[in-house]
Every structure is written in C-alpha cells, then in structure tokens.
C-alpha positions as CSV (number, residue, x, y, z in Angstrom):
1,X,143.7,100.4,96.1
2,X,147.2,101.9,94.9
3,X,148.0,105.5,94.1
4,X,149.4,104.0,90.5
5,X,145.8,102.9,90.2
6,X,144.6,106.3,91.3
7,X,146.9,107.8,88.6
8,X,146.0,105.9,85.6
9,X,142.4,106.8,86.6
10,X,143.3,110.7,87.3
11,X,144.7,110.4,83.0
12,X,141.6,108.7,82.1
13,X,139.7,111.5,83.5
14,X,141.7,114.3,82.5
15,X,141.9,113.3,78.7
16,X,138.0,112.8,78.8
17,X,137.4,116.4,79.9
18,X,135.9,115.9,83.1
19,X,136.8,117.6,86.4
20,X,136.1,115.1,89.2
21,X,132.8,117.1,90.3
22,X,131.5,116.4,86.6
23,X,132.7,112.7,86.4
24,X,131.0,111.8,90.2
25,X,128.2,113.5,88.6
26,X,127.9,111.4,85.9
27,X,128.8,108.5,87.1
28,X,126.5,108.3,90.0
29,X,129.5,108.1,92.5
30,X,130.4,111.0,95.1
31,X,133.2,113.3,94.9
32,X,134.6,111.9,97.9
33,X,134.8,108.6,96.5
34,X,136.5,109.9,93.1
35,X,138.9,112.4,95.2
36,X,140.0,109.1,97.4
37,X,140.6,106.8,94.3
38,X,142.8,109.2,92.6
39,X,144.5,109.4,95.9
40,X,145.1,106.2,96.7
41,X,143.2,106.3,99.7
42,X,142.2,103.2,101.8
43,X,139.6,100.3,100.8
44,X,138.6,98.5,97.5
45,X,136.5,100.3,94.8
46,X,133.7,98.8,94.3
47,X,133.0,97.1,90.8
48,X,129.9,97.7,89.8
49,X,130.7,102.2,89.7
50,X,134.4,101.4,88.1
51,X,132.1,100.1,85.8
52,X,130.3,103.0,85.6
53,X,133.1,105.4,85.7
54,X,134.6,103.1,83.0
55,X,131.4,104.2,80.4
56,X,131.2,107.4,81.5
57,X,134.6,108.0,80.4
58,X,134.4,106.3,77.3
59,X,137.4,104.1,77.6
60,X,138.1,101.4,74.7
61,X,137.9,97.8,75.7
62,X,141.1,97.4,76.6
63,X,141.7,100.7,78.8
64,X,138.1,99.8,80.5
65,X,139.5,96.5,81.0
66,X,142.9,97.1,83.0
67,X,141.0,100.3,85.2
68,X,138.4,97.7,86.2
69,X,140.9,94.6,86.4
70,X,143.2,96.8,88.4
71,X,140.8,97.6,91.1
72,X,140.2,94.4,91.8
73,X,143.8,93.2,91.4
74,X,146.5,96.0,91.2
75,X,149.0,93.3,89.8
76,X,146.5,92.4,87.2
77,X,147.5,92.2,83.7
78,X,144.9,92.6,80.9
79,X,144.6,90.7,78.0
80,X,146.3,92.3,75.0
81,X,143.8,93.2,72.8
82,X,144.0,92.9,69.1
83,X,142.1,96.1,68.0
84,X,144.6,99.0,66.8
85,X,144.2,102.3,68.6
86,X,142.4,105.1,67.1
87,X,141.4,108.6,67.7
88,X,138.3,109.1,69.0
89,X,135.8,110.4,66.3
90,X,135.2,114.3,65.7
91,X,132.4,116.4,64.0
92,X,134.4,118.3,61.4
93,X,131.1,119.7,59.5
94,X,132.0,123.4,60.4
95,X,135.6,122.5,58.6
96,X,136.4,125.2,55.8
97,X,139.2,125.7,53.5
98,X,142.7,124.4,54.3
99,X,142.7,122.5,50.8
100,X,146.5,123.5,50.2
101,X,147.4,122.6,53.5
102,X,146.2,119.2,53.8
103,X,147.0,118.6,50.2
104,X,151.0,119.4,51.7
105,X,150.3,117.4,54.9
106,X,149.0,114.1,52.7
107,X,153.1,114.8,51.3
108,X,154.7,115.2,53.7
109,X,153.2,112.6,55.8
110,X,152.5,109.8,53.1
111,X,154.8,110.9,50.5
112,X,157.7,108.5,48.7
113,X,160.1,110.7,50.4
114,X,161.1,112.1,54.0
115,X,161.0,111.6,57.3
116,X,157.0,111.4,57.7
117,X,157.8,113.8,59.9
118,X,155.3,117.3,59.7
119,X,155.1,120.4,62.5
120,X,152.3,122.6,61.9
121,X,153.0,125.9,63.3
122,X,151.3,129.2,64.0
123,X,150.1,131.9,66.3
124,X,147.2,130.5,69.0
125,X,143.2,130.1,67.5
126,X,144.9,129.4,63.9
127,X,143.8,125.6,63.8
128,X,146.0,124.1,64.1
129,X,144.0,121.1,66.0
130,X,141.7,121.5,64.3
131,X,143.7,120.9,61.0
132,X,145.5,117.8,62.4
133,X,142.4,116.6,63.9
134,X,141.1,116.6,60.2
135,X,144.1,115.0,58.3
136,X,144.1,112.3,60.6
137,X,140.5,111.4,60.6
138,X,140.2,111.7,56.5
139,X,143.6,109.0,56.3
140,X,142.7,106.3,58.9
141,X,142.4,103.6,56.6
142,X,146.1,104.5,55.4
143,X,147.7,103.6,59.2
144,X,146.3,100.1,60.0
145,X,148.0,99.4,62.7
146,X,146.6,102.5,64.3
147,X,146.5,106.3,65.6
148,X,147.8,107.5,69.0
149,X,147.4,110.9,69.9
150,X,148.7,113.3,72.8
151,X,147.3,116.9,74.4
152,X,150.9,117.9,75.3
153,X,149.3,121.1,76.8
154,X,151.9,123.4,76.1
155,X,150.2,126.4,76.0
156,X,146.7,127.8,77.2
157,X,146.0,124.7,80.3
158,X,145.7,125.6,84.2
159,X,147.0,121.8,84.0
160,X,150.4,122.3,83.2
161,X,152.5,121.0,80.6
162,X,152.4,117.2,79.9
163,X,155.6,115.2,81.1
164,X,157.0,112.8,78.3
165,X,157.1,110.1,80.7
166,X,153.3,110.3,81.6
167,X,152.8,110.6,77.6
168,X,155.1,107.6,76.7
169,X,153.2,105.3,79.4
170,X,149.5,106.0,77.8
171,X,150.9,105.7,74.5
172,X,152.7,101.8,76.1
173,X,149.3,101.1,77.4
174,X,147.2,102.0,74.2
175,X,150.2,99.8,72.8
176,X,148.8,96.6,74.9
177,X,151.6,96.5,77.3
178,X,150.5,95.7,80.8
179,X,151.0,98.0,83.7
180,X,153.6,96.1,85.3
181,X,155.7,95.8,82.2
182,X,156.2,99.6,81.7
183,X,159.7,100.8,83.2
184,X,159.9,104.1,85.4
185,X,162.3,106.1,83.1
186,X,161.7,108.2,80.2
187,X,164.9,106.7,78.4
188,X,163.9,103.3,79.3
189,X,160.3,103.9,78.4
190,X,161.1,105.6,75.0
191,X,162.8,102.4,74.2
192,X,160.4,100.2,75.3
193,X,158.0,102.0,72.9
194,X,160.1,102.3,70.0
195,X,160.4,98.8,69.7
196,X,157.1,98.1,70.0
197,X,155.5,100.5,66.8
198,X,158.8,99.3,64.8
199,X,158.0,98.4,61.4
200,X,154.3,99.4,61.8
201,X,152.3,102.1,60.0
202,X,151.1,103.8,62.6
203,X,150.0,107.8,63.0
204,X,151.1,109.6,66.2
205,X,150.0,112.7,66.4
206,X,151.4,115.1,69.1
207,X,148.8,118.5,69.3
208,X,150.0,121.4,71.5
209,X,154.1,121.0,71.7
210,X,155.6,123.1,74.1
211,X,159.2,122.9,72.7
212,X,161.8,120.3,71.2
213,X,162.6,119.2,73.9
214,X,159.2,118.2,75.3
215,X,158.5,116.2,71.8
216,X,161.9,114.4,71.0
217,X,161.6,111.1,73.7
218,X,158.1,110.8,71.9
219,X,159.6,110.6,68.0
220,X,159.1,106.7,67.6
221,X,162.0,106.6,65.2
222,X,159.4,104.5,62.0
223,X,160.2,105.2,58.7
224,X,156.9,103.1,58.2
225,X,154.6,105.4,60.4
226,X,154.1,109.0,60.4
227,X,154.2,112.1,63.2
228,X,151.9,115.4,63.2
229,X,152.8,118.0,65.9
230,X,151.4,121.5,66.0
231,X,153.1,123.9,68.4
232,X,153.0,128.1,68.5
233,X,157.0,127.4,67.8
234,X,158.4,126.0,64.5
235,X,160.0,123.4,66.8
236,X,163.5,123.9,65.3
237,X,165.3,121.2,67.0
238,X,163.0,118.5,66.2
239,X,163.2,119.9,62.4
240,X,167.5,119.1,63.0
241,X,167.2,115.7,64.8
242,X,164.3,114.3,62.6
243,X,164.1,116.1,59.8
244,X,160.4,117.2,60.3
245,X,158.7,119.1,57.6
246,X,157.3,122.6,58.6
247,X,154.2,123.7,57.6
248,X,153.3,127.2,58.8
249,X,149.4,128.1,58.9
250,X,148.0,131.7,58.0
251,X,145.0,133.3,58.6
252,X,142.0,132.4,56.3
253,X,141.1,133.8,53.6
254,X,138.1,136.1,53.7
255,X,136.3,133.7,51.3
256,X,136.5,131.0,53.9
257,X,135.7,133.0,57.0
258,X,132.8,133.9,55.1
259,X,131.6,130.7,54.7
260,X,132.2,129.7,58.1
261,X,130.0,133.2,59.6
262,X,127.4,131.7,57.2
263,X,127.1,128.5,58.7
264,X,126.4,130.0,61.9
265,X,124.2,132.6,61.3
266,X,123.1,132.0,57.9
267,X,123.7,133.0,54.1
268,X,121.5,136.5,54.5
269,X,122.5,138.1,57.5
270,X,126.1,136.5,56.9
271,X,126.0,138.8,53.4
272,X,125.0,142.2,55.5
273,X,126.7,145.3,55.6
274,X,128.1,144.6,58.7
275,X,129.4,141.3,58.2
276,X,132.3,142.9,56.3
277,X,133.2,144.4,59.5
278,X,132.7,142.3,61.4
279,X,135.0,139.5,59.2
280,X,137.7,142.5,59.5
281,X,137.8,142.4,63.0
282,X,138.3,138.8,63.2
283,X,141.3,139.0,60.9
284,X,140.8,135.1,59.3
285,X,141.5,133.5,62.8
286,X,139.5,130.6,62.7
287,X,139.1,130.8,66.6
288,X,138.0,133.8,67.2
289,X,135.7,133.8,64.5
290,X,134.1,130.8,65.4
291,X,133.2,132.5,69.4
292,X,132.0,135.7,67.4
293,X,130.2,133.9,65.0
294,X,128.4,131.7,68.4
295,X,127.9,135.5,69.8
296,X,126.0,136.1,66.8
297,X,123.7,132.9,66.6
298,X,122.7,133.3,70.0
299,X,121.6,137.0,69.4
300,X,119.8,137.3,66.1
301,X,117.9,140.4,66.8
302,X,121.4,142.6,67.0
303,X,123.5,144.0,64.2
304,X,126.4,142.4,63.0
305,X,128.1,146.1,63.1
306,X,126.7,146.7,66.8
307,X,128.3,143.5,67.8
308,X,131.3,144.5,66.2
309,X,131.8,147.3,67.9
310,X,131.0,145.7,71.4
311,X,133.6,143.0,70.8
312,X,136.2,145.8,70.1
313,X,135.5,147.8,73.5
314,X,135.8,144.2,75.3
315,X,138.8,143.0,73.6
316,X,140.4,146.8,74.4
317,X,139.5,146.6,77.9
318,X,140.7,143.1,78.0
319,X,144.2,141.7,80.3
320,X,145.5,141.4,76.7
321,X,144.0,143.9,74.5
322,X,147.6,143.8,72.7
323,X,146.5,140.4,70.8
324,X,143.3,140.0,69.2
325,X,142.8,136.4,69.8
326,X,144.3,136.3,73.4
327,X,142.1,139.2,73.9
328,X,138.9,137.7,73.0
329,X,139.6,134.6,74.8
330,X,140.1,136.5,77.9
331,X,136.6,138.0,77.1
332,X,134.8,135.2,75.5
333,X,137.3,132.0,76.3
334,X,138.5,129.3,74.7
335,X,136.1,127.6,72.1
336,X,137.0,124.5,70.5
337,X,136.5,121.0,71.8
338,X,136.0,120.0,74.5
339,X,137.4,121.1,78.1
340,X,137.5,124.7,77.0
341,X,133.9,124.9,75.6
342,X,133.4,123.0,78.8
343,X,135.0,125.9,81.1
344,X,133.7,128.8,78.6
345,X,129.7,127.4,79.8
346,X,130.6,127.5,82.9
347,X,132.4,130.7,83.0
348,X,129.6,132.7,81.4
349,X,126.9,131.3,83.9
350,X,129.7,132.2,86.1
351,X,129.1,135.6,84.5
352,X,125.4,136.0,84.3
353,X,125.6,135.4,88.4
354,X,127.5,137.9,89.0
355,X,125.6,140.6,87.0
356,X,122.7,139.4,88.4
357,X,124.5,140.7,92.0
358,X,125.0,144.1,90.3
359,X,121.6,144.3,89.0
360,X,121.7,143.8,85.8
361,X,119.4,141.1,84.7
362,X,119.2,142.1,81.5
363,X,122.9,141.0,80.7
364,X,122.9,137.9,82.7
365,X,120.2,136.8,80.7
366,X,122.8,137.7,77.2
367,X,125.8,135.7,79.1
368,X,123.3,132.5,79.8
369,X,122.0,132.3,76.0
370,X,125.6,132.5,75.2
371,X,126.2,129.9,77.3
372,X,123.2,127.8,76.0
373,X,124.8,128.6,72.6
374,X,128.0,127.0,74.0
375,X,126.7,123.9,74.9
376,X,124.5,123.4,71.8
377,X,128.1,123.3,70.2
378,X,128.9,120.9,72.4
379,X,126.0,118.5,71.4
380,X,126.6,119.0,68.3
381,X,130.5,117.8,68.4
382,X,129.4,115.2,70.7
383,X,125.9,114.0,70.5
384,X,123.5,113.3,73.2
385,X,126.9,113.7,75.8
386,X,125.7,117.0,77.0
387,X,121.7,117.3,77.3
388,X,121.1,115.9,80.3
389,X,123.8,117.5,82.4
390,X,125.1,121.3,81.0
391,X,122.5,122.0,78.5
392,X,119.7,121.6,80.9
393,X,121.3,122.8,83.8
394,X,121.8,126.3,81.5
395,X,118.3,126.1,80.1
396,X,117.0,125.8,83.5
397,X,118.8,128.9,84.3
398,X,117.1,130.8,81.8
399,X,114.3,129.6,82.6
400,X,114.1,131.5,85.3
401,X,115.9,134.3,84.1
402,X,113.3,135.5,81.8
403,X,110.7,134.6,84.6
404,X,112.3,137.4,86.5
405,X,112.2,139.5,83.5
406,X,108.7,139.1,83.7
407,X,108.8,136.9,79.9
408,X,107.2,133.7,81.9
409,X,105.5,132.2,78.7
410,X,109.3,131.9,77.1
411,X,110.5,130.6,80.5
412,X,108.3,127.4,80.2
413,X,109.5,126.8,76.9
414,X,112.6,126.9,78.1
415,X,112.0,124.8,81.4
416,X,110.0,122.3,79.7
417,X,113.0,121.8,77.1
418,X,115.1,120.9,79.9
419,X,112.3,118.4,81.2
420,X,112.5,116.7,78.0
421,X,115.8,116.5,78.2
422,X,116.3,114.5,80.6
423,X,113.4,111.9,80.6
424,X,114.9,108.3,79.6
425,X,114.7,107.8,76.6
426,X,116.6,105.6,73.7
427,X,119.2,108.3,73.1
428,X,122.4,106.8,72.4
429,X,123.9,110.1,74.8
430,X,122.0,109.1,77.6
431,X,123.9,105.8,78.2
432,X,126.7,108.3,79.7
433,X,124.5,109.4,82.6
434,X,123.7,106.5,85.3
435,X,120.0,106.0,85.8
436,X,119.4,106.7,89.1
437,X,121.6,110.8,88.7
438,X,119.3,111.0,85.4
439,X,115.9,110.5,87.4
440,X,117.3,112.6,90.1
441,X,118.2,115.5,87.5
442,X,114.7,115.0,86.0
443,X,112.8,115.5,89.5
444,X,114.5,118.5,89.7
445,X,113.7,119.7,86.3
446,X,110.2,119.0,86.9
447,X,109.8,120.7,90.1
448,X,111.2,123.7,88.5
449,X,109.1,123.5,85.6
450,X,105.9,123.6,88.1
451,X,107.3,127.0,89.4
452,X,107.0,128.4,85.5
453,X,104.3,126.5,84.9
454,X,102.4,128.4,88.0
455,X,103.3,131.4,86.5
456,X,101.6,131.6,84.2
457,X,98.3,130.2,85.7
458,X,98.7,126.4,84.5
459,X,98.1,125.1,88.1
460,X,96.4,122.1,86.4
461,X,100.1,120.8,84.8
462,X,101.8,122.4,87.4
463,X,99.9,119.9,89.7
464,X,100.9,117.3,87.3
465,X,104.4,117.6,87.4
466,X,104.8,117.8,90.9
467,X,102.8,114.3,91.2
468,X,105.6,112.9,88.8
469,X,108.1,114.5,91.3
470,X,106.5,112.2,94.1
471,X,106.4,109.1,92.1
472,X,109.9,109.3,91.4
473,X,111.0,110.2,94.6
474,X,108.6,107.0,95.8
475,X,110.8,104.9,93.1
476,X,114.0,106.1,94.9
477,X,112.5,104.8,98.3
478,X,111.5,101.5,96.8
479,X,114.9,100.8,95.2
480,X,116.4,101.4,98.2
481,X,114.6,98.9,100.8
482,X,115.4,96.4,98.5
483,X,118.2,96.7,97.0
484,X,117.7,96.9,93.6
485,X,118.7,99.6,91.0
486,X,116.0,102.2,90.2
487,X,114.0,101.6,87.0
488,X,114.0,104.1,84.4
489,X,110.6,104.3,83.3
490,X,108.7,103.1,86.7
C-alpha cells in the first residue's frame, strides 16, 4: 500500500460526504482498516472491501477502476475510459424562481460572445450552489465532452480550503490521465490539463471560490468550453485576467419564498397570518428559509408566528446574532446537500442528548424530530442512500424518546418504521449498505422494537421479533464457520 494510494482514497471519501466512521460503517470494513489505508500503513487491502468501499462511495467506472487497480498494483495504470465526466445527479424539485438569472447565465456561458467565463456572487445561504448546480444540470447535453466540478471550500468547511494542485489532479484523473502521468507541480499540472480539455466543450464548474488567486491555475484557457464559479467575493482578479462575467444574486422575492414555505408545509398554513412574518424574518435567503421552513414541517401543531418569534430569540442569542443567516446556522446549521445536512442530523441528536442530561425531555424529543426532518431531506435528494443508516438510527431515537414520555403507542410506530427500514429489500439505496452491516443494523432494530413492543403489552410480537433476532444472529454463526457471505433473506 502507498500513502498516494491512501490519498486518492482520503478525496474519494471526502467528496462523497463521508467521515471515515460513516464509510467503515457502510462498507462493512473497520475504522482501523479505513484510518490505515488513508495512512499508508503496512499490508495489502484486500480486494473484495475496495470493492465495497468503491460502491459505497459511488465512484464512476473509471475512478472505481484505478482505487481498485491501485491496491493491487500501485504502478497500475487504468484503462482510459471513453465516457465524458459528468456531475453527479441532484433533486432540484424544491428549485424556485431564478428565471432572470439563469436566463443571464445561459449568455454568458453559451452566448456568441465572451469569455464563457461567469462568477456568481453573493452573501452566504443566497444559492448560489444551488443556482450553478441547476444551470449545469438543465445544459448537459450542450457540453458533450463533459462536466467537472470542484468544492473549493472557501468558506463555511472545518476541512480547510482546497489546494489547486489537489483540484487540478482530480480534474487530470476525471480527464483519464493515469496516476503516474500527473506531474507534482501546480504550474506543470495546470499545463498538463489545459492541453488536455483544448478544443473541447466542456463545463467546469468551480462552487465555493475562496479568492482569485485560489481559481486562476484552474481557468482551462477553452474558448470552446465554459467556467461557473460562485464565491462570497466578486472575484475581481479573475474578472481582469479572464474576462469572467459577474452576476450578483439578491434575495428572493417574497413571491418565491412563498412558494418555497408552501412546498414544505403546504398551500394553507403557508397562506396564515403568521407566514407573513415569518417570510419577513427570513428576508428571501433561500437558506435560511429552507431550515425554517424544515422547522415548520416537523412541528405542525405550532404557529408560524410562535416559531417566529423563537427563531428570533435563538438567532439573538446566537455567536453571530449580527447576521441573520450566520446566525441561524449557528442555531440550526448548515442545510443544503449533503455533508452539512449530514453534520446538522447529527448535531441536533447531538442536542436532544444533552437536554436530555438537563432534564428536559420534552425538547430533546423537538431537536430529534428535527433531525428526522433532516434526514427525510436527505432521502429525498438522494434516494434510498440514507434509510438504513441516519434515518433509522434517528427514528430509533425517538422511539424511545416518546417511550420515556410515556407516548409508547407512537414509539412503536416509530421503531417499527425503522425495522422496515432496514429489512433487504429491492431498494435500489440499499445496494450502498454491505449485507452483512444491513442484517446487523436490522438485529438491532428489532431488538429494540421488542422493548416498545413490550410496552405496550404486545409480548406475543415482542416474542416474535426477538426469535428473528436469534435467527439472524444464527445466520452470522453459520457464515462464519464456513466461509461464506451471509445471505440476505436466510
């Protein structure tokens, strides 16, 4: 194993989302084994789980390819494969508005004149992603030879800001140039990729710039292509070198955010009395109304102006009660695809621990159904992904939640939910999660599901579900003296 093997693995990982406790999860491989290939530690990995990590990740042919080509060979080079790169598809049903601004984008992007060059700039939760994310999906067809797209994380990431070396090298490799191929420099590597998207229409989109100077090794020079950054910063520099178009975003216009509260919560309540002020307080920023309109779905029996209200004491009593949006984030997180919805779930089970350590059961049980709200987004954006894993993990929290609250009947609902969730079954989502973890996550599902069940004085299924708990746990023996994978459905 080599520690550039390790590396290209660590990217994979990153750009999918996953911490390395998630991804060992997933893939049915231990932490320790993850935290040593990314380190380069001693031994070979073994084929059969880069496999696995390979489909958990959800790498294209070719990337799955040189990660499971590599382990077995570092000096391997993979076959260059023919198939263009392309963004990963996103669920863009929630998407309001913006008509102007893509209608200037398709311009200045695919227009007879220009650079082809567009920055889309504005204050944080404005969409800007989210904007880019949508031009680029609804023109696909118009850059055949392809779409590559970066995270820069300039702003908002514990991760730190990404170097345009490490960018230039997964752009080379998306490219179909092999490993050993790719020089160590950023001049020699912005070269190297230049020439090889010369002359071909090809879409790179750069999301999160930090400044010019983080974007301009990455400008492939292609009057044939096209480049979409976003950035908080109107990216001046790159505007003199290359002359990029600017397109600044604005809040939305009360029309719009209307239309996205409905979505949520529905045309009636979104047409209330308090909706007005509650659309006020979110001022058209498309990110924090999208967490305040989630606050609302989850809690249907309070008040739009009663929510209102509680939003403005948090956001006051926020780190950064001078800014509205950094304020809510600090209160209700990030929320957009798909590491920060992934950290705002956590976060608020985070939460509902800790106020059940002050007493206060009542409020743990409002920050899990947020965070089952959460991850229902999540399923949504990326279906089947999430059931098995988050989503049933937090519905198993309130399950027991409301048990202690003394609403057992609602706890079963819950608990049996998360049963269902993780049976095998022919959902295209479950072919993320390795047999053997699903099976194990489903014993543990059902085990809790006898406790409800008990509760409330079904001993008869409660009886049953623990004898389904012993035959998988018998299945688990079986496939282990002799030496053969554990079958899904017995």
């Amino acid at each position: 194993m080599t520690a550039r093997w390790g590396a290209l693995l660590r990217r994979h990982r990153i750009r999918a989302g996953f911490t390395q406790e998630r991804l060992a999860e997933a893939a049915g491989v231990s932490i320790r084994t993850i935290r040593r290939w990314e380190t380069g530690g001693r031994g070979q990995p073994h084929g059969p789980s880069v496999r696995r990590v390979v489909q958990t990740l959800g790498l294209t042919a070719g990337e799955g390819e040189l990660l499971v080509a590599m382990a077995a060979d570092p000096a391997a080079k993979p076959h260059r494969t023919s198939s263009p790169p392309r963004l990963r598809p996103v669920d863009f049903g929630s998407f309001v508005g913006r008509v102007a601004e893509l209608r200037d984008l398709t311009a200045g992007l695919t227009g007879p004149h220009g650079r082809h060059v567009v920055v889309v700039h504005g204050p944080r939760g404005i969409g800007k992603t989210f904007l880019a994310w949508r031009w680029a999906a609804g023109h696909s067809t118009g850059f055949p030879d392809g779409q590559l797209l970066a995270d820069l994380r300039g702003f908002g990431t514990n991760a730190g800001a990404q170097a345009p070396s490490d960018v230039l090298h997964d752009f080379l490799l998306s490219l179909g140039v092999a490993p050993g191929e790719i020089p160590g420099g950023v001049d020699d590597r912005a070269a190297l990729y230049r020439r090889a998207v010369a002359g071909k229409r090809l879409l790179v989109v750069l999301d999160n710039a930090r400044d010019s100077n983080q974007v301009q090794p990455l400008l492939p020079g292609n009057p044939a292509g096209a480049v979409l950054i976003t950035s908080r910063h109107r990216l001046s520099g790159v505007a003199v070198g290359s002359g990029a178009e600017s397109l600044a975003l604005a809040p939305l216009p009360d029309s719009d955010a209307r239309q996205i509260l409905a979505a949520s919560i529905g045309a009636q309540r979104a047409a209330d009395e308090g909706a007005d002020e509650l659309l006020a307080f979110c001022g058209g920023q498309p990110l924090v109304l999208a967490a305040v309109a989630a606050r609302a779905a989850a809690h249907p029996e309070r008040g739009l102006r009663e929510l209102t209200e509680e939003l403005r004491e948090l956001t006051a009593a926020s780190p950064a009660s001078h800014d509205r949006t950094s304020g809510l984030a600090a209160v209700l997180g990030e929320y957009h695809p798909d590491v920060e919805l992934m950290e705002l779930g956590s976060g608020l089970l985070t939460q509902a621990h800790h106020l059940n350590e002050a007493g206060r059961p009542d409020d743990a049980l409002s920050a899990i159904t947020d965070a089952e709200a959460v991850y229902r987004q999540l399923d949504r954006q990326t279906p089947g992904f999430y059931r098995a894993g988050p989503l049933a993990d937090c519905l198993l929290n309130k399950s027991l939640q409301l048990l202690d609250l003394g609403f057992a009947g609602e706890g079963v609902r819950a608990s049996a939910e998360a049963v269902e969730l993780r049976r095998p079954s022919d959902d295209p989502g479950q072919r993320w999660v390795p047999t053997g973890a699903l099976l194990r996550m489903l014993a543990a599902a059902l085990e809790n599901h006898a406790v409800l069940l008990c509760a409330v004085g079904r001993q008869a299924e409660a009886l049953a579900a623990l004898t389904e708990v012993v035959e998988l746990r018998k299945r688990f023996v079986t496939a282990k003296q002799t030496g053969r994978p554990v079958s899904p459905r017995g």
